[in-house]
Legacy VTK file of the C-alpha trace (Angstrom):
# vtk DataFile Version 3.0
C-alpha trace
ASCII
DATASET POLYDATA
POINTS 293 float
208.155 79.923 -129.742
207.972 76.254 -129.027
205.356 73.919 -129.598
203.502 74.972 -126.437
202.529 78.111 -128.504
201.113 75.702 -131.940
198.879 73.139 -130.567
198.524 69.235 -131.741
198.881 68.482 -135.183
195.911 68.383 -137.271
195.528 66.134 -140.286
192.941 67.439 -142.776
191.479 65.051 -145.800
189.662 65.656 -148.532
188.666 64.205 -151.154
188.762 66.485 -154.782
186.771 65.382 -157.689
189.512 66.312 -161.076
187.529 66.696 -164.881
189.120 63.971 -166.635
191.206 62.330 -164.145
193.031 59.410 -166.418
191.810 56.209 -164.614
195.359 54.884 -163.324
195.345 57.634 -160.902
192.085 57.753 -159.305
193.170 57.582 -155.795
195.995 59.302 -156.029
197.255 60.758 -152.360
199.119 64.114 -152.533
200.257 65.524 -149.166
201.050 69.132 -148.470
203.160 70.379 -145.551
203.709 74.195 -145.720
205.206 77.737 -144.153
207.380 75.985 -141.824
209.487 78.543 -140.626
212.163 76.557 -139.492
214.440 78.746 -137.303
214.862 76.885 -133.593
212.174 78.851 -132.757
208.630 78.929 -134.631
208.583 75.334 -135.372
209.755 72.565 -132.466
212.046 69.229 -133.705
209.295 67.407 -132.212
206.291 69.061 -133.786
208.389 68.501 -137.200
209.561 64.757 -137.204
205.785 64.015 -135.869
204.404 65.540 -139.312
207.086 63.887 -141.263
206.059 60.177 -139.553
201.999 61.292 -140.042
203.198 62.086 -144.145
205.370 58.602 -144.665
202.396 56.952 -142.931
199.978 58.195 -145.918
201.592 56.355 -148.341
201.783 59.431 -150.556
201.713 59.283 -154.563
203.182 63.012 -154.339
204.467 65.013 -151.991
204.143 68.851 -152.140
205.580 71.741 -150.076
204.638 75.781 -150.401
206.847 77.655 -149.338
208.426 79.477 -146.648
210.907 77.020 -145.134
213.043 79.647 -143.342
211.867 82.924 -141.669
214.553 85.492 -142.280
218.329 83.672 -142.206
218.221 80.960 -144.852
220.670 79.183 -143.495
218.316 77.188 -141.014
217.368 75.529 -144.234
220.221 73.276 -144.320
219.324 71.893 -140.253
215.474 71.750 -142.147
216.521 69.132 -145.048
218.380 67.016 -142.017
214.714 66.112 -140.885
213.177 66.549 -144.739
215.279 63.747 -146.123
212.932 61.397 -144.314
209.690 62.238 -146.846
208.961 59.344 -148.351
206.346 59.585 -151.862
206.308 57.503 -155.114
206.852 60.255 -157.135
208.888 62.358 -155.873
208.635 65.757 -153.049
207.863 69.241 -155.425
208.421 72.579 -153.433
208.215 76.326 -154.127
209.090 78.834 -152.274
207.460 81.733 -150.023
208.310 85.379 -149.997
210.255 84.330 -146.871
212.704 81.976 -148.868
212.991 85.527 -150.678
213.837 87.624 -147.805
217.739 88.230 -148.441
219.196 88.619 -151.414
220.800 84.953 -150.828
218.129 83.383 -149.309
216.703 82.164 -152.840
219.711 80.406 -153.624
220.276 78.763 -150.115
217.265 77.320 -149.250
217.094 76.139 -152.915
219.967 74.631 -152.633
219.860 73.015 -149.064
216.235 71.271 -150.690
217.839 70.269 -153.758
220.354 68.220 -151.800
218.047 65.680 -150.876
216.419 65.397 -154.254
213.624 68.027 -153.192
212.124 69.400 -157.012
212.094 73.202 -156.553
209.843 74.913 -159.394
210.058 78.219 -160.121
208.100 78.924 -163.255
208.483 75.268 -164.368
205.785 73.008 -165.212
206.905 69.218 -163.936
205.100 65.510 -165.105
205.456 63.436 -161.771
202.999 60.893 -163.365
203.894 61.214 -166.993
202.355 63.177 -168.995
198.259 62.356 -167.185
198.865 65.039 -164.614
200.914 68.856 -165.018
202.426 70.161 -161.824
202.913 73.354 -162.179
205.135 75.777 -159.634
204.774 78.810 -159.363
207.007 81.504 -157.642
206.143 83.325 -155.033
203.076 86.387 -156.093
205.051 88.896 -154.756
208.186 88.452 -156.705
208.870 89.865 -159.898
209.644 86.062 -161.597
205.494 85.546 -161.516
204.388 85.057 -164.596
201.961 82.329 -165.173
201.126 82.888 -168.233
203.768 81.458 -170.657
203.483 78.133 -168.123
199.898 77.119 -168.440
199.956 77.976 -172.169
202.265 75.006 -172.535
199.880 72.419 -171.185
197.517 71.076 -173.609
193.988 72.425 -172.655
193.034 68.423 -171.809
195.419 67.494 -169.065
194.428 67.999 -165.691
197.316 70.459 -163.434
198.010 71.071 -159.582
198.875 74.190 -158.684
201.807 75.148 -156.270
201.326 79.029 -155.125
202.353 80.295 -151.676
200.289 83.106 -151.904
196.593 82.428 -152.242
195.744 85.959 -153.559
197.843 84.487 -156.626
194.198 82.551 -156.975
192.994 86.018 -158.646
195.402 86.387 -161.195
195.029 82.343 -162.047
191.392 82.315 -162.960
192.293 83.216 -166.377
193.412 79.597 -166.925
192.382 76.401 -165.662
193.823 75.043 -162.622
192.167 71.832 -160.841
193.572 72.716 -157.791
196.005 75.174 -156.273
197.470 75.027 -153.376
198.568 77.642 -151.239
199.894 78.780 -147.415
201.371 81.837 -146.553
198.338 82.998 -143.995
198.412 80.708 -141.360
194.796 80.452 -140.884
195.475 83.958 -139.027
196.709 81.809 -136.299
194.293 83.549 -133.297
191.119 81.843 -134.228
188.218 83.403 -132.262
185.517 80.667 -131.501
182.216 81.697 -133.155
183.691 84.719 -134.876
187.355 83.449 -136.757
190.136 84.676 -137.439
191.292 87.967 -135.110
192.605 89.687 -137.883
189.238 89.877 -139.170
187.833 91.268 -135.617
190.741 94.080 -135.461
190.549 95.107 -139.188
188.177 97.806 -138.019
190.661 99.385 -135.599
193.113 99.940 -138.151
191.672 103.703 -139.072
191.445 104.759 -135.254
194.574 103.324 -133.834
197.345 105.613 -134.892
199.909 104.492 -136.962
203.132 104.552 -134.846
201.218 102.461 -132.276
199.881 100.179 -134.840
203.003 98.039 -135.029
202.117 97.261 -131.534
199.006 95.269 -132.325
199.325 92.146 -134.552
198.171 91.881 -138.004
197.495 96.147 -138.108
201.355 96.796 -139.176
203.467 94.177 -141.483
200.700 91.611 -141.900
198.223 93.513 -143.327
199.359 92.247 -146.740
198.548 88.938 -145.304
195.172 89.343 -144.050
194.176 91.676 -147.041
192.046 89.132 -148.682
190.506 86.959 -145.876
188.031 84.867 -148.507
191.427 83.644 -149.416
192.548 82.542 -145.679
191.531 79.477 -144.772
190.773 75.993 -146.238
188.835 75.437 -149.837
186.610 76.945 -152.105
186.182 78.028 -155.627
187.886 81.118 -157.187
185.952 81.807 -160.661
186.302 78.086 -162.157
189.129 77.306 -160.006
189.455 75.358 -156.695
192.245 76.924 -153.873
193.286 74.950 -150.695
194.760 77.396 -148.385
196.808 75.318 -145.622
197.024 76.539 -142.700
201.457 75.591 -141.865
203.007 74.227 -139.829
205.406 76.854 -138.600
203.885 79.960 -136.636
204.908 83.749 -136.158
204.271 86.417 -133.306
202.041 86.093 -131.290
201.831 81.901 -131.919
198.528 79.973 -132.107
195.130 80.003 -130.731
192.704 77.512 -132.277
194.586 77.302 -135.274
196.460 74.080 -134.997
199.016 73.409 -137.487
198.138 71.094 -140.276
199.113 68.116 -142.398
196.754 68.171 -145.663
196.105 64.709 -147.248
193.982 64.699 -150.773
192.562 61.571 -152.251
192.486 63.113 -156.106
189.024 61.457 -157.926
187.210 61.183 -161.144
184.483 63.773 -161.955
182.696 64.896 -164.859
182.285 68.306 -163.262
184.964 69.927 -161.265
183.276 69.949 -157.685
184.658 69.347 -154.107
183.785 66.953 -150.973
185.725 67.121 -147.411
185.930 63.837 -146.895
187.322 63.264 -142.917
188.900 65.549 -140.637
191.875 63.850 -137.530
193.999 65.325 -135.277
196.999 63.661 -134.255
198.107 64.917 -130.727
201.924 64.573 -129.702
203.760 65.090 -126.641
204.574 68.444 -125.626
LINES 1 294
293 0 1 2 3 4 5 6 7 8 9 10 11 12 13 14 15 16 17 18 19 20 21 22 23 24 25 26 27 28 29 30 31 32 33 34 35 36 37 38 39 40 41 42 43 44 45 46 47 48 49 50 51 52 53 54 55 56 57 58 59 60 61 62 63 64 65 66 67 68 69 70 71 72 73 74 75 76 77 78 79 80 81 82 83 84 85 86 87 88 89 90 91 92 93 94 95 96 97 98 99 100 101 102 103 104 105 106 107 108 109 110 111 112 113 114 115 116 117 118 119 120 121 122 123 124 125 126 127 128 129 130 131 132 133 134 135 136 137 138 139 140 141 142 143 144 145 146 147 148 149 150 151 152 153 154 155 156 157 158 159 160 161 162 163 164 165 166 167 168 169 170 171 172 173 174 175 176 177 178 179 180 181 182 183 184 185 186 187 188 189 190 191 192 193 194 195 196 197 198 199 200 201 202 203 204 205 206 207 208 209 210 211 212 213 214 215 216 217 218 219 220 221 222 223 224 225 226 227 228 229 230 231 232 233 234 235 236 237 238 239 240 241 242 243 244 245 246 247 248 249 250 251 252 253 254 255 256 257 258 259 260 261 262 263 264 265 266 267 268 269 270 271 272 273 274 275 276 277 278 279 280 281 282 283 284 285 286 287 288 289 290 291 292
């Protein structure tokens, strides 16, 4: 699947109020690229290099990636870090990975390793201090793996610093509301990619058919076989809102899957981190950057 099956790029921004923000980084710019199945097929050269330019034109404090680089091979990952290399951020590009990176029992170490080789921070379990010690990064591995467990993490951040979340999985939003986390940021759905105008997502629409369509035909029908895992909890699909205390930004990638996109574009995520008393949120703008096909 080329590009003709994604759409243009679109560039969200928003702008996300943190409780005690220290002042030297109110208007700090974190981008997010994520889920870009890089394989030759899901995700087009073209496509890729454009969101690279759109990122480096940001001016990014941080750059942050979640997850799922590579679909099933891993080795893709080391063609992926040829185009990578050209992030540009002040402090550095953080990544975690998807269940994808997981898929083979070597695909963990490759595509960590391909990212490492151009200075690309993979967390897993870690908690990282891009700005010092005003801001805690934390990254998170993948939900589904047995390596999550959050808990020994944010108990090592003093209850006063502010932390960003890396999570592919936004049904990882759930487990996290035991602790505080200013904002987490997720992929792993896609936005569903098949967005119906004036109803959503398609998975949504087809849900229903899932107890009359039998099951060896169900494979047949996207999102009723292997995605249903995916789609499971669609209040945690698409772009941001609260869980309990917490905020969760679920981008939408960049990469796509069977059957491709359908007013879902693929999307670049900048946010302009501000001051605030109370934890709130504001979506600020809203682009799209078109490229040729």
């Amino acid at each position: 699947m080329h590009s003709v099956f994604s759409g243009p790029l679109q560039v969200e921004r928003l702008a996300i109020a943190i409780e005690a923000l220290p002042p030297h980084l109110h208007g700090m710019r974190v981008v997010q690229l994520s889920d870009l199945h890089y394989d030759g097929l899901r995700l087009s050269d073209r496509l890729l290099d454009r969101a690279i330019s759109v990122c480096n034109e940001q001016e990014p404090d941080l750059v942050v990636l979640t997850g799922d680089y590579v679909t099933t091979d891993p080795e893709p990952a080391w063609e992926l870090v040829r185009h990578l290399k050209r992030l540009e951020s002040r402090a550095g590009v953080y990544a975690v990975l998807g269940n994808h990176d997981l898929y083979r029992r070597r695909s963990k170490a490759v595509v960590t390793k391909a990212l490492e080789s151009i200075g690309i921070h993979v967390l897993w379990n870690q908690v990282a201090y891009p700005f010092g010690d005003s801001v805690a990064l934390v990254g998170l591995p993948d939900l589904w793996a047995r390596d999550f467990k959050p808990a020994s993490l944010f108990a090592s951040i003093p209850s006063e610093i502010p932390r960003l979340v890396l999570s592919h999985n936004p049904d990882s939003a759930e487990v996290l509301q035991r602790w505080r986390a200013d904002l987490i940021l997720s992929g792993h759905t896609h936005g569903g990619q098949i967005v119906v105008p004036g109803i959503g997502p398609l998975a949504l629409a087809l849900e229903p058919m899932r107890q009359i369509v039998p099951k060896p035909l169900r494979r047949f029908v996207p999102y009723l076989s292997e995605c249903k895992k995916v789609v499971e909890h669609w209040e945690h699909a698409l772009g941001l809102h609260r869980v309990g205390e917490n905020l969760l930004y679920v981008n939408r990638g960049l990469g796509t899957y069977f059957p491709g996109r359908l007013f879902c574009w693929p999307e670049l995520t900048v946010f302009t981190l501000e001051p605030k008393l109370e934890r709130s949120l504001e979506v600020k703008d809203r682009d799209v950057v078109l490229f040729s096909q």
